[in-house]
CHARMM internal coordinates of N, CA and C (Angstrom, degrees):
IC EDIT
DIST 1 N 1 CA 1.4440
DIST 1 CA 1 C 1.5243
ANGL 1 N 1 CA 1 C 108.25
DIST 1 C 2 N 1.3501
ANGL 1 CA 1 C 2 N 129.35
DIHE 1 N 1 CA 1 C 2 N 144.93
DIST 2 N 2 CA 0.7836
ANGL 1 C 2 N 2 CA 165.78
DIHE 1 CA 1 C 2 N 2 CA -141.20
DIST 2 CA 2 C 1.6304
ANGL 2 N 2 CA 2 C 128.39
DIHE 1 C 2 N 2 CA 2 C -121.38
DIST 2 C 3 N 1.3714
ANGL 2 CA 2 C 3 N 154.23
DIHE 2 N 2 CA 2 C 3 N 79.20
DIST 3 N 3 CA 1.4621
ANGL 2 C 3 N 3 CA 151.95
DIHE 2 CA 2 C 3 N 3 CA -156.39
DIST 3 CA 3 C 1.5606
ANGL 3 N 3 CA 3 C 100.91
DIHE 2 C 3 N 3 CA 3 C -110.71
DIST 3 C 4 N 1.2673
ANGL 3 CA 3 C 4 N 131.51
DIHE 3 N 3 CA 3 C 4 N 95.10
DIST 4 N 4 CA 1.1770
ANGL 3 C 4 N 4 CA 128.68
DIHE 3 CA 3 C 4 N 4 CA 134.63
DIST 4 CA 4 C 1.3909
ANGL 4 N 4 CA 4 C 160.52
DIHE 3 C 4 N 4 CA 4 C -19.93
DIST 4 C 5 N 1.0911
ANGL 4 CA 4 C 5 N 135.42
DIHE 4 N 4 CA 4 C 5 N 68.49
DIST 5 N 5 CA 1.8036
ANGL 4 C 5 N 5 CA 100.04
DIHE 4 CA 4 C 5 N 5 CA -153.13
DIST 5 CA 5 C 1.6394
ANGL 5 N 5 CA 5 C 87.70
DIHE 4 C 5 N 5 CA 5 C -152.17
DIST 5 C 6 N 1.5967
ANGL 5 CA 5 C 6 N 106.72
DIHE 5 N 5 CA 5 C 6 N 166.31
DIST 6 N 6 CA 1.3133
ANGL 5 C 6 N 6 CA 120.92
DIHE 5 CA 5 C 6 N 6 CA 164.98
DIST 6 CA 6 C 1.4052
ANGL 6 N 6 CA 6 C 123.20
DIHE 5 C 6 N 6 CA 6 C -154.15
DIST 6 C 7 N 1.3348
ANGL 6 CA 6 C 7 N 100.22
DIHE 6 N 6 CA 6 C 7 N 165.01
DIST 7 N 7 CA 1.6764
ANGL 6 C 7 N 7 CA 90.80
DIHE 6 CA 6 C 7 N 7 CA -160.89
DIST 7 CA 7 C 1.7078
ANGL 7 N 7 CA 7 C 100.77
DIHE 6 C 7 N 7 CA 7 C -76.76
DIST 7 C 8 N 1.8604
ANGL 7 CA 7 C 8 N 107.23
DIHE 7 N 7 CA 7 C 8 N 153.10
DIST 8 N 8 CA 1.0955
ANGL 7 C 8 N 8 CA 133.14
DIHE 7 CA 7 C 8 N 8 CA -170.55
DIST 8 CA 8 C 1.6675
ANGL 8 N 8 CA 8 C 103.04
DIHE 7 C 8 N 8 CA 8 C -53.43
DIST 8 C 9 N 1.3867
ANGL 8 CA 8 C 9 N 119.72
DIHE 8 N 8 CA 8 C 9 N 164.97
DIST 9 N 9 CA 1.6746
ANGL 8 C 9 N 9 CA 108.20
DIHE 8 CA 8 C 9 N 9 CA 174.51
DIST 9 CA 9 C 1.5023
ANGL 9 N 9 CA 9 C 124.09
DIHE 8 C 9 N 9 CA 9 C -106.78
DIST 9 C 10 N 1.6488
ANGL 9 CA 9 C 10 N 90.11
DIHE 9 N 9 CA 9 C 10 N -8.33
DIST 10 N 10 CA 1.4343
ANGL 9 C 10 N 10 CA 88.64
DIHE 9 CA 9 C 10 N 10 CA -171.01
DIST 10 CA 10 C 1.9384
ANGL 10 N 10 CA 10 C 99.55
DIHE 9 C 10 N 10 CA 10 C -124.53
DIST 10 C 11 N 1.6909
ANGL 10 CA 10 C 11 N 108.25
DIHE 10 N 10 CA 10 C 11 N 64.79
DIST 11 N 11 CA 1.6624
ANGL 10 C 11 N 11 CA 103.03
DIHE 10 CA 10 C 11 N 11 CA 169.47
DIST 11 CA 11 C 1.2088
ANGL 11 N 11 CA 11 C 88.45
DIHE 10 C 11 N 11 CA 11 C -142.25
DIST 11 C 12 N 1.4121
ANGL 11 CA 11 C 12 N 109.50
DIHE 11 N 11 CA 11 C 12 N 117.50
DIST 12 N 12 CA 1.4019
ANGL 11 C 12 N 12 CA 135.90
DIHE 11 CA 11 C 12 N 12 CA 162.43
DIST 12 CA 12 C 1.2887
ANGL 12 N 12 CA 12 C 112.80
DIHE 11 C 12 N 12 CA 12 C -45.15
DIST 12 C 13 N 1.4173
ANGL 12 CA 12 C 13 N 121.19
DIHE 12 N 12 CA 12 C 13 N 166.62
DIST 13 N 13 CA 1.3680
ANGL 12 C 13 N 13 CA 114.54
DIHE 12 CA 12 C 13 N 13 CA 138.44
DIST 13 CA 13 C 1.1630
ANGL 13 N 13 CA 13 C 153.94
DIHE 12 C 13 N 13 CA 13 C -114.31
DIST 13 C 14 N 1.3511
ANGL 13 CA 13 C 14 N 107.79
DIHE 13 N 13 CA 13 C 14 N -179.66
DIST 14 N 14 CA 1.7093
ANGL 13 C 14 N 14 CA 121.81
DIHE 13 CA 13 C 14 N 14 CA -136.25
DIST 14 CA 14 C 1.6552
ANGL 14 N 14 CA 14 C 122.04
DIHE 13 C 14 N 14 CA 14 C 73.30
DIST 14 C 15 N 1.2406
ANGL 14 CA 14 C 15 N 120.51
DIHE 14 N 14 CA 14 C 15 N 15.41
DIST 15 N 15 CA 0.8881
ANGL 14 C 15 N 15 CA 123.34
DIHE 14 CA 14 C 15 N 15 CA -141.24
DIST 15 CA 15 C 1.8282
ANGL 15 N 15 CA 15 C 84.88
DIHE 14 C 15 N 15 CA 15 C -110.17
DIST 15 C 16 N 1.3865
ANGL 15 CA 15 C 16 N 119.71
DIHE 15 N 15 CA 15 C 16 N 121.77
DIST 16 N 16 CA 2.0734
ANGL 15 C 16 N 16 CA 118.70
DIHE 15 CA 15 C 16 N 16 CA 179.55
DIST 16 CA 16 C 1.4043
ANGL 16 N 16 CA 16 C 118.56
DIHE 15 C 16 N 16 CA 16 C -77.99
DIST 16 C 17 N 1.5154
ANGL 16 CA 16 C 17 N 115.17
DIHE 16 N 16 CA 16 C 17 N 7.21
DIST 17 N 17 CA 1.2423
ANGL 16 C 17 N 17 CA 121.70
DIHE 16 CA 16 C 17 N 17 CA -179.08
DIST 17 CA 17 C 1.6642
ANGL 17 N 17 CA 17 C 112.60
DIHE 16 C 17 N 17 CA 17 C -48.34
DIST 17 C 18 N 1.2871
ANGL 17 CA 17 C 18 N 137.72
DIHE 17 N 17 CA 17 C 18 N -172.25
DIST 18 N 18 CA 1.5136
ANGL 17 C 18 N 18 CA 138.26
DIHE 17 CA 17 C 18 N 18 CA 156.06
DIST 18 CA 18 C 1.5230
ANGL 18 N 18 CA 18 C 109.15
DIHE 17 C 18 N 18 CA 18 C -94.53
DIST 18 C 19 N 0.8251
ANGL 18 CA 18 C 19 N 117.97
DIHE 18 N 18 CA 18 C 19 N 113.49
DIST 19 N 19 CA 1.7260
ANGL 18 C 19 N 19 CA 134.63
DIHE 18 CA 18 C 19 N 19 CA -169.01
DIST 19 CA 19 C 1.3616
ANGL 19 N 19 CA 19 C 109.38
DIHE 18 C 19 N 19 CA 19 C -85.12
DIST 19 C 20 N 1.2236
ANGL 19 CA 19 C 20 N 145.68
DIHE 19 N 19 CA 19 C 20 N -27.15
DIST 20 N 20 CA 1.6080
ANGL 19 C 20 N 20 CA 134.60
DIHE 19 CA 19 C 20 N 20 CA 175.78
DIST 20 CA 20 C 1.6351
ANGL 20 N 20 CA 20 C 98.47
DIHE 19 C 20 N 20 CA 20 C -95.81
DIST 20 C 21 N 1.6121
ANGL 20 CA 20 C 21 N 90.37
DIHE 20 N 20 CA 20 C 21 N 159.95
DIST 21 N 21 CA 1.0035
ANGL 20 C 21 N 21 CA 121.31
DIHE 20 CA 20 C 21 N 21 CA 157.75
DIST 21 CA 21 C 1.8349
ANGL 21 N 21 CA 21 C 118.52
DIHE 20 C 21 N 21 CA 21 C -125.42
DIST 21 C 22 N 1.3075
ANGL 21 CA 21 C 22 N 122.96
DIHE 21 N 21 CA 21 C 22 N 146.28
DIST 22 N 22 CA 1.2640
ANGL 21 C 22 N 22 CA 132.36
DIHE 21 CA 21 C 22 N 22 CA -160.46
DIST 22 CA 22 C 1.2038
ANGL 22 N 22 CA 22 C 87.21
DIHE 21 C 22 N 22 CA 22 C -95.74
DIST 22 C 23 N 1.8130
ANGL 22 CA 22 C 23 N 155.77
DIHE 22 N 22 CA 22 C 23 N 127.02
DIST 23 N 23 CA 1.3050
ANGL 22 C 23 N 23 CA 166.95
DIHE 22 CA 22 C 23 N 23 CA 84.01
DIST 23 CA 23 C 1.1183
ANGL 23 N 23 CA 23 C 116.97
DIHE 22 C 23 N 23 CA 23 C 11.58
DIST 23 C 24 N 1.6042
ANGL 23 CA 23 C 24 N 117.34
DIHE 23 N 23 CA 23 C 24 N -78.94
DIST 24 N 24 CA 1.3284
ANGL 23 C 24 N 24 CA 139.84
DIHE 23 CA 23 C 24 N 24 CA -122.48
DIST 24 CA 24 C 1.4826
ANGL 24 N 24 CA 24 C 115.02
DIHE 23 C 24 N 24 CA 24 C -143.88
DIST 24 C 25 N 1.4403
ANGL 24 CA 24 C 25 N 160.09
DIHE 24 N 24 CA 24 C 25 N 105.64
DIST 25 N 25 CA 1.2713
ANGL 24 C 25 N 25 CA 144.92
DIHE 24 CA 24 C 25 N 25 CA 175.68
DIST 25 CA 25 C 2.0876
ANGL 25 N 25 CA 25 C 100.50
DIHE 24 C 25 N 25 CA 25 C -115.83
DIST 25 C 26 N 1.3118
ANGL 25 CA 25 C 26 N 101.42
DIHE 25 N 25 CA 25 C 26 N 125.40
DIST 26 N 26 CA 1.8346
ANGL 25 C 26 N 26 CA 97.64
DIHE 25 CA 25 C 26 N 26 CA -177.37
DIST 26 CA 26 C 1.3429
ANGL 26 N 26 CA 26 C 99.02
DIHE 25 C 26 N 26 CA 26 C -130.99
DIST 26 C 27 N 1.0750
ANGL 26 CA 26 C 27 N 109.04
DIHE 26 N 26 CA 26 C 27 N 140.77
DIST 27 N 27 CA 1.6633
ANGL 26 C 27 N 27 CA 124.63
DIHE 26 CA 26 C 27 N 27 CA 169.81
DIST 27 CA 27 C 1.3679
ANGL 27 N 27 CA 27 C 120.45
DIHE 26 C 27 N 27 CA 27 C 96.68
DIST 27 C 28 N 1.4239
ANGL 27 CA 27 C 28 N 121.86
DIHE 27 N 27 CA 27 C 28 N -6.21
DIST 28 N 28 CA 1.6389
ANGL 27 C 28 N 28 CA 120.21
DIHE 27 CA 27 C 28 N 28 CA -163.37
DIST 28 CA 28 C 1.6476
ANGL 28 N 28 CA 28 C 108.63
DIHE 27 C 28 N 28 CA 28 C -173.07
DIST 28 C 29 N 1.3747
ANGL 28 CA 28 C 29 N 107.05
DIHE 28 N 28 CA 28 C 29 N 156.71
DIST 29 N 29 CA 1.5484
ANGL 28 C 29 N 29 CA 94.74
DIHE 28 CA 28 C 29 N 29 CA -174.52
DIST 29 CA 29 C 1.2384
ANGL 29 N 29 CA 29 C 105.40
DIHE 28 C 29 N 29 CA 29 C -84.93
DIST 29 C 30 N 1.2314
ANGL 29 CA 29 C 30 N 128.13
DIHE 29 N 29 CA 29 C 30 N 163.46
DIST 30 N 30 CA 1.4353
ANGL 29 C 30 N 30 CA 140.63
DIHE 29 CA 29 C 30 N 30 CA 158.74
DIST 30 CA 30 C 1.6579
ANGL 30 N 30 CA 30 C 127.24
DIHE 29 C 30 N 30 CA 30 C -142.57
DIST 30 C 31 N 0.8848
ANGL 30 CA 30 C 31 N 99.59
DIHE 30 N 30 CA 30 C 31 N 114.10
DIST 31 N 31 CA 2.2357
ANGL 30 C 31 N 31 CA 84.40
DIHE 30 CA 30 C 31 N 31 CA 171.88
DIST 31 CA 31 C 1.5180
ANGL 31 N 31 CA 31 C 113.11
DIHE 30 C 31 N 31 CA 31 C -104.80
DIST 31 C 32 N 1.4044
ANGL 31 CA 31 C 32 N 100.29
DIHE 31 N 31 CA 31 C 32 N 134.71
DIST 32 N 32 CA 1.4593
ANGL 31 C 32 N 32 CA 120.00
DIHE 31 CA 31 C 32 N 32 CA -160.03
DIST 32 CA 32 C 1.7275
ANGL 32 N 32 CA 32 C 101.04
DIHE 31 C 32 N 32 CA 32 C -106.73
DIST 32 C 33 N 1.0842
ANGL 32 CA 32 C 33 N 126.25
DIHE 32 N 32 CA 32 C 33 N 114.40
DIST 33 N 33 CA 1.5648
ANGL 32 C 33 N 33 CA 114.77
DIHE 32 CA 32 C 33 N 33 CA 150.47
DIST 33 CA 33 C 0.9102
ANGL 33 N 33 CA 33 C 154.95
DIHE 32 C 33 N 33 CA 33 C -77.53
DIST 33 C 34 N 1.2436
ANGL 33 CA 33 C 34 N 109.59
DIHE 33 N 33 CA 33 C 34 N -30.83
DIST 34 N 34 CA 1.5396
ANGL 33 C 34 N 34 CA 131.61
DIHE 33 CA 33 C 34 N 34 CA 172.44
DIST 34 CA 34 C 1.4614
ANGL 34 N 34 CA 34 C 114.26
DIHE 33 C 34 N 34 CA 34 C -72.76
DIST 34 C 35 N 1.4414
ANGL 34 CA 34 C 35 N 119.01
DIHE 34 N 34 CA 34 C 35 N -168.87
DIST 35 N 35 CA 1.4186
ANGL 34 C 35 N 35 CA 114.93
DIHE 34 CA 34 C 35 N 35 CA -171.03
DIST 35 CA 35 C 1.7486
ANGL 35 N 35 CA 35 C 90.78
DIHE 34 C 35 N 35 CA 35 C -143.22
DIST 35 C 36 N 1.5133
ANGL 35 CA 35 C 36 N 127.83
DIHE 35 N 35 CA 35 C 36 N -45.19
DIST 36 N 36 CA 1.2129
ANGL 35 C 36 N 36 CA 112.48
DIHE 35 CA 35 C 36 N 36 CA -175.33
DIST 36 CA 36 C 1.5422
ANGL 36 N 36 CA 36 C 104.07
DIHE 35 C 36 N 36 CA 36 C -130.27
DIST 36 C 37 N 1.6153
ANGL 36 CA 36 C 37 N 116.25
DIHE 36 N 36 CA 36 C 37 N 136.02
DIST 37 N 37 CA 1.3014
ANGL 36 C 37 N 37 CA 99.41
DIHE 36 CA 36 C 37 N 37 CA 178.66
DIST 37 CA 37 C 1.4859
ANGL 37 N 37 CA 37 C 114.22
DIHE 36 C 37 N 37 CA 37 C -113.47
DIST 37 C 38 N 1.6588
ANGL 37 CA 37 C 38 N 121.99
DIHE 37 N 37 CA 37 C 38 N -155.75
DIST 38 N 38 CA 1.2423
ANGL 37 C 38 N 38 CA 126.28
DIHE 37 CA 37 C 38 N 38 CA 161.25
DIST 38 CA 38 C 1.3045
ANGL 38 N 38 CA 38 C 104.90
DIHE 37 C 38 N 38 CA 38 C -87.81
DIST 38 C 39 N 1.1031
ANGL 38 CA 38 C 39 N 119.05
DIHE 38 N 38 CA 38 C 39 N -174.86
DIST 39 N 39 CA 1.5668
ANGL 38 C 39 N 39 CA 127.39
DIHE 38 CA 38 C 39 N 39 CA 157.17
DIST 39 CA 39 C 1.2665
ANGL 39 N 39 CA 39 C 125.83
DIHE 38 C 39 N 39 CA 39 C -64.41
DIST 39 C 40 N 2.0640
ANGL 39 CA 39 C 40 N 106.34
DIHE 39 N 39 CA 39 C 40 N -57.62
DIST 40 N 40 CA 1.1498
ANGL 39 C 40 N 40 CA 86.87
DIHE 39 CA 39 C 40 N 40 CA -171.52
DIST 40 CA 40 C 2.1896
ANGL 40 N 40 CA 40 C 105.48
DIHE 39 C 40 N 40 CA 40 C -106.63
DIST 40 C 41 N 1.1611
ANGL 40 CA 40 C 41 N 100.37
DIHE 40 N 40 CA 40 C 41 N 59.26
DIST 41 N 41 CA 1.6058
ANGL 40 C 41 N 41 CA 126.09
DIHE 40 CA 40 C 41 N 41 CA 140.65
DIST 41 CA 41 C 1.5187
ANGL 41 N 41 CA 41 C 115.55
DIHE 40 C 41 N 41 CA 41 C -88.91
DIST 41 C 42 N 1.3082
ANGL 41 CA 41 C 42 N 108.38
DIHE 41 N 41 CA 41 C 42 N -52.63
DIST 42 N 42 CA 1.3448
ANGL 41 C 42 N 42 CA 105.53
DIHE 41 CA 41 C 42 N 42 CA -170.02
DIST 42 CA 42 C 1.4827
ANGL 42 N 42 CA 42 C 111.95
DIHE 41 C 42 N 42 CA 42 C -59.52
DIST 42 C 43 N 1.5131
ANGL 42 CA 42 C 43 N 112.32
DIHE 42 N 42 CA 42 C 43 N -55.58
DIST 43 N 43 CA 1.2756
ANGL 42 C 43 N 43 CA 124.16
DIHE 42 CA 42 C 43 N 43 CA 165.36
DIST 43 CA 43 C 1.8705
ANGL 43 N 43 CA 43 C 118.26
DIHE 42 C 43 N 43 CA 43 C -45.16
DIST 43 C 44 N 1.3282
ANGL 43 CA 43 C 44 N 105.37
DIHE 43 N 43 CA 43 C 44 N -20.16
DIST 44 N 44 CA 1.9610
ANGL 43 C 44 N 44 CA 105.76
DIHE 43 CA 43 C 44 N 44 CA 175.40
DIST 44 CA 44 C 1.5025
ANGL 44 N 44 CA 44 C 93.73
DIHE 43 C 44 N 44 CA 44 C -72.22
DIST 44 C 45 N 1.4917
ANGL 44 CA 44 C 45 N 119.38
DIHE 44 N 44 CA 44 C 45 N -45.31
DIST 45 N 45 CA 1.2813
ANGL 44 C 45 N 45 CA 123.54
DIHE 44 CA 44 C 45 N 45 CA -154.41
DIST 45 CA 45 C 1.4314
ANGL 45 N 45 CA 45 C 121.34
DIHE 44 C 45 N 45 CA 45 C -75.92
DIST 45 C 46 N 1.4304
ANGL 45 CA 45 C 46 N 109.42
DIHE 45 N 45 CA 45 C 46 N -42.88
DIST 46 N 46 CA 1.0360
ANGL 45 C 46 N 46 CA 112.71
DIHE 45 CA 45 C 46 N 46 CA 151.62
DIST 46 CA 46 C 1.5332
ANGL 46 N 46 CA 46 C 150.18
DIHE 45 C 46 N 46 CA 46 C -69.86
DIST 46 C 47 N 1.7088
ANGL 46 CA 46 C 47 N 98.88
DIHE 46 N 46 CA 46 C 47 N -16.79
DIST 47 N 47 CA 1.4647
ANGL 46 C 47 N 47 CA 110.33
DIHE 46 CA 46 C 47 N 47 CA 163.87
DIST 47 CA 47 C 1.8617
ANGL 47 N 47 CA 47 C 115.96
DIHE 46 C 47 N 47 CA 47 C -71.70
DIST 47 C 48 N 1.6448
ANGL 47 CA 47 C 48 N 99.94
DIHE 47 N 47 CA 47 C 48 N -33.28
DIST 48 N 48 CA 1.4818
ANGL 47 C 48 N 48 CA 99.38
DIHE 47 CA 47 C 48 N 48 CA 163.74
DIST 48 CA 48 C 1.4575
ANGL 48 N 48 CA 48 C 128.61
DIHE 47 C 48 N 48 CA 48 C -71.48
DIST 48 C 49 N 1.5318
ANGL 48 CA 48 C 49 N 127.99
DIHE 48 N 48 CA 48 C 49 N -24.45
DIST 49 N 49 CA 1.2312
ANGL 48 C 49 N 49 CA 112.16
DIHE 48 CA 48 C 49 N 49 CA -169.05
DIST 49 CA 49 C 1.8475
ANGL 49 N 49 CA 49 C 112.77
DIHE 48 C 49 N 49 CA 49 C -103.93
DIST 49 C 50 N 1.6222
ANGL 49 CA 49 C 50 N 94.78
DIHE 49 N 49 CA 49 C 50 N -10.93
DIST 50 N 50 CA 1.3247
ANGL 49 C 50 N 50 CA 106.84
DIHE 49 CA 49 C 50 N 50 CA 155.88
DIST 50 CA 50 C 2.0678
ANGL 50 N 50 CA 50 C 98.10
DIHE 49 C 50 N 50 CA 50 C 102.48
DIST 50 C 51 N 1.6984
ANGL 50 CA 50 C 51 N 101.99
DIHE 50 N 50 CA 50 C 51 N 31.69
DIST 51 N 51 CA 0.6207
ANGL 50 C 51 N 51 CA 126.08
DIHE 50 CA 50 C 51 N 51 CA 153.61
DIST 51 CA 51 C 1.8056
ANGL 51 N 51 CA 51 C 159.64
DIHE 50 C 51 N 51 CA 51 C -49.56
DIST 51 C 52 N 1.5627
ANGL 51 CA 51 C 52 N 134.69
DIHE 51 N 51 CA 51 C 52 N 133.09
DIST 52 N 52 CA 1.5287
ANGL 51 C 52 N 52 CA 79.47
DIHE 51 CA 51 C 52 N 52 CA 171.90
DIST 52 CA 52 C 1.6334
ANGL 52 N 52 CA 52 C 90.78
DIHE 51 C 52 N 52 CA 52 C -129.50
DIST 52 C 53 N 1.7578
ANGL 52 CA 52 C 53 N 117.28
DIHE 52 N 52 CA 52 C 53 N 177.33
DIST 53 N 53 CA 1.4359
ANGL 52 C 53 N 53 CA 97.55
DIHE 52 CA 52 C 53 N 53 CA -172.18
DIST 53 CA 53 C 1.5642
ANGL 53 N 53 CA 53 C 91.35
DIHE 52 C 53 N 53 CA 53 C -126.88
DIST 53 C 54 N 1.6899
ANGL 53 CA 53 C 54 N 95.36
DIHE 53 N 53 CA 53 C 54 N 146.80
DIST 54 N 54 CA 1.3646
ANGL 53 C 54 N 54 CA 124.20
DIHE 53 CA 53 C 54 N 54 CA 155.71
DIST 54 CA 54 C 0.7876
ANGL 54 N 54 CA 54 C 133.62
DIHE 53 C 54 N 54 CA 54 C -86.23
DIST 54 C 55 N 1.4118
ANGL 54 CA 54 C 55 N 123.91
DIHE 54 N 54 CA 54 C 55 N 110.14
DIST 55 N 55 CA 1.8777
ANGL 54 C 55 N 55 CA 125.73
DIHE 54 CA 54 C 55 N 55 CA -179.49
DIST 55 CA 55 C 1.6272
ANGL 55 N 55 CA 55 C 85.45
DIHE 54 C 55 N 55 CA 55 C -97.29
DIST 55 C 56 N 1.6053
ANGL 55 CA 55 C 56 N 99.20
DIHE 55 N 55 CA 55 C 56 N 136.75
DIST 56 N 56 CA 1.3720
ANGL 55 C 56 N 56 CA 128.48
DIHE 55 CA 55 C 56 N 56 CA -179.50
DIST 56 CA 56 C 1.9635
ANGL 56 N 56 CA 56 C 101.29
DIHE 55 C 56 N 56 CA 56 C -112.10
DIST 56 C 57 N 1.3296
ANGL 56 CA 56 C 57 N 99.91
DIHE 56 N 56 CA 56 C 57 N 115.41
DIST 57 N 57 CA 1.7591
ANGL 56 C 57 N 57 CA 116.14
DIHE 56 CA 56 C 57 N 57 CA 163.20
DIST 57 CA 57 C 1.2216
ANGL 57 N 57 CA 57 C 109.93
DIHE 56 C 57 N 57 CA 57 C -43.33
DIST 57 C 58 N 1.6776
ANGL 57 CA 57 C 58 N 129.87
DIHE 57 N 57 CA 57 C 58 N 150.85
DIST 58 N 58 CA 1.4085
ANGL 57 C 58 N 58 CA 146.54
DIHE 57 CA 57 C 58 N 58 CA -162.05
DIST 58 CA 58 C 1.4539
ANGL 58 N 58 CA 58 C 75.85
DIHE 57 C 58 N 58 CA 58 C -94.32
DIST 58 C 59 N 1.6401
ANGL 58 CA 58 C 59 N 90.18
DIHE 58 N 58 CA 58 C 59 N 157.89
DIST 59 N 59 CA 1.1377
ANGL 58 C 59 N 59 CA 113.12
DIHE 58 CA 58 C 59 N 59 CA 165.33
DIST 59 CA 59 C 1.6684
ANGL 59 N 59 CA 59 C 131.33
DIHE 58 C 59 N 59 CA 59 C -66.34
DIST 59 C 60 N 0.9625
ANGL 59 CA 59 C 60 N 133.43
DIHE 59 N 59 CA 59 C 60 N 137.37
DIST 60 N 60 CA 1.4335
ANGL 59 C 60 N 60 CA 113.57
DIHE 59 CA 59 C 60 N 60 CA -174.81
DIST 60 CA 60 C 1.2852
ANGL 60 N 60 CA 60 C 110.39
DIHE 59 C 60 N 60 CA 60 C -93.04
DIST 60 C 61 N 1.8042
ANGL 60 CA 60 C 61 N 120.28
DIHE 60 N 60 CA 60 C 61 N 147.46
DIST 61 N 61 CA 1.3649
ANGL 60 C 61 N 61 CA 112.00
DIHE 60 CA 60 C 61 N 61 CA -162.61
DIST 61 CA 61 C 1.5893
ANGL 61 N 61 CA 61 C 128.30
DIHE 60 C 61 N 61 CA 61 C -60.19
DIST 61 C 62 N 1.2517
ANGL 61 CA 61 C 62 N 98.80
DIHE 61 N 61 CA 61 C 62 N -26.28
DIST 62 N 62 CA 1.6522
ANGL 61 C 62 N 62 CA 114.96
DIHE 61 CA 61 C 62 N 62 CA 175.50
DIST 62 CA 62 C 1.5623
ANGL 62 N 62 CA 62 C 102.15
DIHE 61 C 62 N 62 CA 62 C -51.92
DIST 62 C 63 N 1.3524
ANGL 62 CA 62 C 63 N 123.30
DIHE 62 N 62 CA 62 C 63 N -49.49
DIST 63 N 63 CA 1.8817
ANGL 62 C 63 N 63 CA 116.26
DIHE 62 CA 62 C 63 N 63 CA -168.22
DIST 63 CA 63 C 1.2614
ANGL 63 N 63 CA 63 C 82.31
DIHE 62 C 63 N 63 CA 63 C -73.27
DIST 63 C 64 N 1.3270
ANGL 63 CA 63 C 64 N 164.00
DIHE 63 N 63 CA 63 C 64 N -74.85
DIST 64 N 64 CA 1.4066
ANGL 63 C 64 N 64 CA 141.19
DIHE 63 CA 63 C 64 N 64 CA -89.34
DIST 64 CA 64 C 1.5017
ANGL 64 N 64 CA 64 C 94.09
DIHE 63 C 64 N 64 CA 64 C -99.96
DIST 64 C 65 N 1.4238
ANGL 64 CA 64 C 65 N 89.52
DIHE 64 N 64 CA 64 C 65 N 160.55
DIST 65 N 65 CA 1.6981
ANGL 64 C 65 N 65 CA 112.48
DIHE 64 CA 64 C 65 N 65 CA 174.63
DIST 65 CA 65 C 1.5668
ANGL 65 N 65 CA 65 C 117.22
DIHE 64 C 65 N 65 CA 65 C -46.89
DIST 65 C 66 N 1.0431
ANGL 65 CA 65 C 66 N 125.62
DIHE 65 N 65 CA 65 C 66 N 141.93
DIST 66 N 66 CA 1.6555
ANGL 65 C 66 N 66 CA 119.86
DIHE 65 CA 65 C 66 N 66 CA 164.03
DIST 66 CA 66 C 1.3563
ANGL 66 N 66 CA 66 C 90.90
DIHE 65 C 66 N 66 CA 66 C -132.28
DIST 66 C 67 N 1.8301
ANGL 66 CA 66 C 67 N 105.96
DIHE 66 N 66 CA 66 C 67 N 130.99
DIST 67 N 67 CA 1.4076
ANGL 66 C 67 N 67 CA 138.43
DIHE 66 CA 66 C 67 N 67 CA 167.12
DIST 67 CA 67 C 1.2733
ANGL 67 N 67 CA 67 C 93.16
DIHE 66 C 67 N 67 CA 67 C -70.59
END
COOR INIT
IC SEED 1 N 1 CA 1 C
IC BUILD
């Protein structure tokens, strides 16, 4: 199984908020409640379900959308 996630776009820094967001879950069920986590949550979660996690790179500004 598989954990997805990348960091949130809008937490500054210094800032103690929970900085990931979960993307992606592959190979196994899971139900998620939350919406943004810490890191090492993600890492509890995935050490429990026998998981491993993927941090996914920001987008670079050139691909992204312009309004």
């Amino acid at each position: 199984m598989k954990i997805y996630a990348r960091e949130r776009q809008k937490v500054g820094e210094g800032v103690e908020s929970p900085k990931y967001r979960i993307v992606a879950v592959t190979g196994g069920e899971i139900q998620i409640q939350a919406t943004h986590f810490r890191k090492f949550e993600l890492e509890q979660i995935a050490k429990d379900v026998g998981a491993d996690v993927v941090y996914m790179k920001p987008v670079a500004d050139e691909h992204k959308k312009k309004k």
